[in-house]
FIGUKE-292347 format. One record per residue (C-alpha): residue in three letters; x, y, z. Coordinates in steps of 0.1 Angstrom, whole numbers, plus 5000, padded with zeros to 4 digits. Layout:
residues N
ALAXYZ...
***
This chain:
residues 442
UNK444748862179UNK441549122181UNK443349282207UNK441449572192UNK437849482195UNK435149682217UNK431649712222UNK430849892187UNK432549642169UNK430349362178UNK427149582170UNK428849692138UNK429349282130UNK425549202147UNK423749502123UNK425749332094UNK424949002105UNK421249042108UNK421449262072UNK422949002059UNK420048722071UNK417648912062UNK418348962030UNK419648592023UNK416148422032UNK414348612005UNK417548591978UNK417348181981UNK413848201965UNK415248421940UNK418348171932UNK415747901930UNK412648081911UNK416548201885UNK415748541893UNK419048661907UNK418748981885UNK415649081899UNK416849101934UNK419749341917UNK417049541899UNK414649561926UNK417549731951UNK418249971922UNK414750041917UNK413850121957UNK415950401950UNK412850661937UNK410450581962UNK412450631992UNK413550961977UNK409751021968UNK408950912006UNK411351172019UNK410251461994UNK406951402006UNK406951362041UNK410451582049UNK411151312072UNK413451002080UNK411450762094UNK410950412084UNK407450382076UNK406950582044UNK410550422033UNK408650072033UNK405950232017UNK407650361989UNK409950091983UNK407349821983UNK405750011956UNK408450071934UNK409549701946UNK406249561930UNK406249801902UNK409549681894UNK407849341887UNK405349421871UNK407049621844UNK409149351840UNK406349161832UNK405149381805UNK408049441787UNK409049051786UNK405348981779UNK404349261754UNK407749351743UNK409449041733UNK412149081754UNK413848831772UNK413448871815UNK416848931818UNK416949231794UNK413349331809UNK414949331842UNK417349571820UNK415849841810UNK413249881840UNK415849911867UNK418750081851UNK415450361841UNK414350391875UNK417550411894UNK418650691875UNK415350861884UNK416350771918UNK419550961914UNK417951251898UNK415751291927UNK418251251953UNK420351511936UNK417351791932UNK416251671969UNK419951741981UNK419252071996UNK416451962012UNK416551652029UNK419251492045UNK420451242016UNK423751122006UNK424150901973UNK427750771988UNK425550642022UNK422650501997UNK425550321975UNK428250222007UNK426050252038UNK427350382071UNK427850052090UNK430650252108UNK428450492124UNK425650222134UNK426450232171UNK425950612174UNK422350602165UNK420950422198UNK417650382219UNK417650312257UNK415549952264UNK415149832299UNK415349942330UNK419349902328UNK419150182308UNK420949942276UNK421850122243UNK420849932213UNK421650072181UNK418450162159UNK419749962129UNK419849622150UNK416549702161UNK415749762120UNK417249422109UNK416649252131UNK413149302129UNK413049242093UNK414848942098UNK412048832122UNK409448922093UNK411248712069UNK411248382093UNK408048402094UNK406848452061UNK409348192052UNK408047952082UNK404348012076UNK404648022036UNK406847752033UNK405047492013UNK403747771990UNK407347921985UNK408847581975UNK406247501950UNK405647791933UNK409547831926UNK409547511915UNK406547461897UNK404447771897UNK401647551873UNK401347311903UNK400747581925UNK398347691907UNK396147371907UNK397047351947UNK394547601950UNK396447901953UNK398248171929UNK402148111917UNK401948521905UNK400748641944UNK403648451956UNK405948591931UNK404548961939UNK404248911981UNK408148801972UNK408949101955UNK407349321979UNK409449172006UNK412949181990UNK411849581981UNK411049622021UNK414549382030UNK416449612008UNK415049922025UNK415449792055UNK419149742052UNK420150062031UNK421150302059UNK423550082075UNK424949892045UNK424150052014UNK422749901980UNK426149731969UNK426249512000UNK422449451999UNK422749341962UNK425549061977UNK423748912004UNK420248861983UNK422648681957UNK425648561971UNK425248342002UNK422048141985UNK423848101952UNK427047911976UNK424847722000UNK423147591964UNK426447481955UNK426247301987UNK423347111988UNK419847021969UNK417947021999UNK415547352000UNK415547312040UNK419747272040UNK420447562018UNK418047792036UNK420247732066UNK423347742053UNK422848082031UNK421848222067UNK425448092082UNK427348192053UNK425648522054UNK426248552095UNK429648462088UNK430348732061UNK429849012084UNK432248892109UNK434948822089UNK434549142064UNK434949352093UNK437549122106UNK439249212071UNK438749562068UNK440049642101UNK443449412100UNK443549372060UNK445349712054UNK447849632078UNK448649312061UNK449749502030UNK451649782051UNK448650052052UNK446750192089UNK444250022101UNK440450092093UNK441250212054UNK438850012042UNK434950022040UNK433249772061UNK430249692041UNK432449692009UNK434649402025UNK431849242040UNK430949232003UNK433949071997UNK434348812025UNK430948712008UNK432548621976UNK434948461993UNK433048212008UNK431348161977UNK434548101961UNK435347821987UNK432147661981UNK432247661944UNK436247531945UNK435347271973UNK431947171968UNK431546761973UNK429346741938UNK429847081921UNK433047181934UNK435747321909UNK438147061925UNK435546771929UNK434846801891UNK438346771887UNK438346541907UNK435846291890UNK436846381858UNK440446251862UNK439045931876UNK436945901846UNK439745971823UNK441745741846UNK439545491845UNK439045491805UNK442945471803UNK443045171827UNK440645001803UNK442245121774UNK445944991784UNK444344641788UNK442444611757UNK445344711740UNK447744471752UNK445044171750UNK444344281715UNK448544301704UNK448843991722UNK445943801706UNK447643601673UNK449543311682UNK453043501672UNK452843781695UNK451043611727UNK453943561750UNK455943891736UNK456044171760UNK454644471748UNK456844821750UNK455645151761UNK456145281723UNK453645031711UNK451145111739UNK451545511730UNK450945431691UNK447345411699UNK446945561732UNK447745921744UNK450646001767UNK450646231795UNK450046171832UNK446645981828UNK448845721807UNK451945671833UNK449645671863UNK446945411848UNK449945191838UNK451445211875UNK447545151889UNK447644841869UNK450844691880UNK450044791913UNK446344571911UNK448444301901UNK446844331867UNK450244381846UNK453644281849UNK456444431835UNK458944211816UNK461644261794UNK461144631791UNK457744591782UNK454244531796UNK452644181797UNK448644101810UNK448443901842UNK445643611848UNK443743871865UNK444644151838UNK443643881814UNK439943821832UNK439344181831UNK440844251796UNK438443951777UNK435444111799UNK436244441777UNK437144311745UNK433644061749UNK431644391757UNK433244581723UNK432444321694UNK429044241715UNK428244601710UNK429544591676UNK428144321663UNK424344431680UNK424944761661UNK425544591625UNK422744341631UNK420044521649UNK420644871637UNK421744811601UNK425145001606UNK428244961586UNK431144721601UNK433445031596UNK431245291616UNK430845091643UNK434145091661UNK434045481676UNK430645391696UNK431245051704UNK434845211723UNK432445421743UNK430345211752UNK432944911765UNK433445111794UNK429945121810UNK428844751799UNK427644541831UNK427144141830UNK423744151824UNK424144431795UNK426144181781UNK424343901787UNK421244091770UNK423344191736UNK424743851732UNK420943731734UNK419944001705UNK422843981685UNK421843541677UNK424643451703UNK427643521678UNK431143411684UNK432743661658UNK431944021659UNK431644191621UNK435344181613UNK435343821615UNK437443841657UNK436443581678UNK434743701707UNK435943591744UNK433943381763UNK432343501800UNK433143251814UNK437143191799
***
């Protein structure tokens, strides 16, 4: 099937990988702290102080890039600060106006700097992923080629473990209660800023290979799906590093099959931009087939819920047609069941759940309560005109506004709930419309 792979590919997928890592670590604290636009703002606003780093020194290397990003990177913060603080702004809009200002500053500078230094918007916006394994050093005596951009991420990858490992119990309290941090004895704002300064050096870091659009992803992306995954801090850590290692491989995987799947050549697609979308992809899966926040697990619960409400509903109904004397042994028809419930698929399938459970019978073209339908039905009915008659005598309501919460409420009454009501309510046998109320223990 990868009949095509070779050597470059895997350090293509590796650098992308480690990109990737690197800047997921940092991006969960932002997820957590609800500062996903600052990671976005923060790899606009690097964009001025590499350009100022290469203006001033005329050179590529990586040490005045850090420089100037972490600047701009904690400059970026603090402005934001200001303007939310002293302008009245909300963060979001703060986050705004600081980084949209200073990456067009950025871009101004890159354009007057064109002539030069050696800088390309489209590499500082896409990246060169592609070209990776041409820029190599030699390690080891086996004379093995490495490309410089592994080398790069992977070493900021290593910097964010550890400030991750040895910072952990700081991390996780300031973003989640930065006033307990501050009475642990150590400052919620120099966490905040020492984060900053490291997603500024992270997206630095990872520009030349994968550009800003792909950095922005990764910060963002892979936390925000492994927190659809889990509420463990240690568990989504983890899993916004796999998501992220697995992004790389199947976004090249994609861009170098994908055209071909929709009749184009092979390798007309960037990289890093479907990389960026193998990323959303994942995150779609998670957020479709999450076990608690799942689209489809929602659905999922929800149609129980309304499945289960029906169930109850079909029962109370029939007890309550077939309470007098004159209708009790008359089967009840599927008209006079959808008078007062709604149709649709929740109706037929509750109807067949209960004849399945053995809780209904159908008879005569109609629907008749079975002992055990019976049982379950006076439980229901008992729990209503309990609830109706606490509301009228301990909260002073009206007999006619009382029906609505009291229908509500039948479905989540327990034994001892009941038990409780009957107690406050004087141990009534009629609820407020003068209808005897089953027994428990009929």
């Amino acid at each position: 099937m990868l009949d095509w792979w070779q050597t470059y590919d895997t350090w293509i997928v590796v650098t992308g990988a480690l990109a990737a890592m690197s800047c997921a670590l940092p991006g969960t604290y932002l997820v957590l702290r609800r500062m996903s636009m600052m990671g976005d703002a923060i790899s606009h606003a690097v964009l001025p102080g590499i350009v100022i780093a290469f203006l001033m020194t005329k050179s590529l290397d990586s040490l005045p890039m850090f420089l100037g990003a972490i600047v701009i990177g904690i400059l970026t913060a603090l402005l934001t600060q200001m303007i939310r603080r002293f302008g009245g702004l909300d963060e979001g809009a703060s986050m705004g106006v600081v980084f949209t200002s200073l990456f067009a500053v950025g871009l101004i500078l890159i354009r007057v700097a064109a002539d030069h230094v050696d800088l390309d918007p489209s590499c500082v916006l896409y990246g060169a992923i592609e070209l990776v394994p041409l820029d190599v050093v030699t390690a080891g005596e086996g004379n093995l080629e490495i490309p410089r951009a592994v080398l790069y991420n992977g070493g900021m990858l290593l910097v964010n473990l550890l400030f991750v490992g040895l910072l952990w119990k700081e991390l996780k309290i300031s973003a989640f209660d930065p006033d307990l941090a501050t009475s642990q004895g150590f400052s919620a704002d120099m966490m905040h800023y020492a984060l900053m300064a490291l997603v500024a050096a992270t997206t630095v870091t990872a520009f030349h290979a994968v550009g800003s659009i792909l950095v922005i992803a990764m910060l963002i992306v892979p936390p925000a799906a492994a927190y659809l995954l889990t509420d463990r801090l240690g568990r989504m850590v983890g899993l916004s590093l796999v998501i992220a290692g697995s992004s790389s491989f199947l976004g090249h995987w994609w861009a170098v099959e994908g055209p071909s799947w929709f009749g184009f050549e092979r390798m007309e697609t960037s990289t890093s931009g479907m990389i960026a979308v193998a990323t959303g992809f994942l995150f779609l899966t998670a957020w479709m087939f999450s076990p608690r926040h799942g689209l489809i697990s929602r659905w999922i619960s929800s149609f129980s819920l309304s499945l289960r409400i029906m169930r109850d509903d079909v029962l109370g109904t029939l007890y309550r047609i077939t309470e007098t004397g004159s209708t009790a042994s008359r089967p009840v028809s599927r008209a006079q069941l959808r008078e007062t419930l709604p149709g649709g698929p929740v109706f037929g399938t509750a109807l067949w759940q209960l004849r399945v459970g053995g809780r209904i019978d159908c008879r005569d073209g109609g629907f008749v309560l079975t002992p055990r339908g019976e049982k379950s039905a006076r439980k229901l009915i008992r729990s209503h005109r309990l609830w109706e008659g606490w509301m009228v005598e301990k909260m002073g309501l009206r007999p006619d506004h009382v029906h609505s919460t009291a229908e509500r409420l039948e479905h989540i009454t327990t034994l001892e709930m009941r038990t409780e009501l009957e107690r406050q309510a004087g141990e009534p046998e009629h609820d407020p419309h003068d209808r005897q109320i089953p027994r428990e223990d009929e």
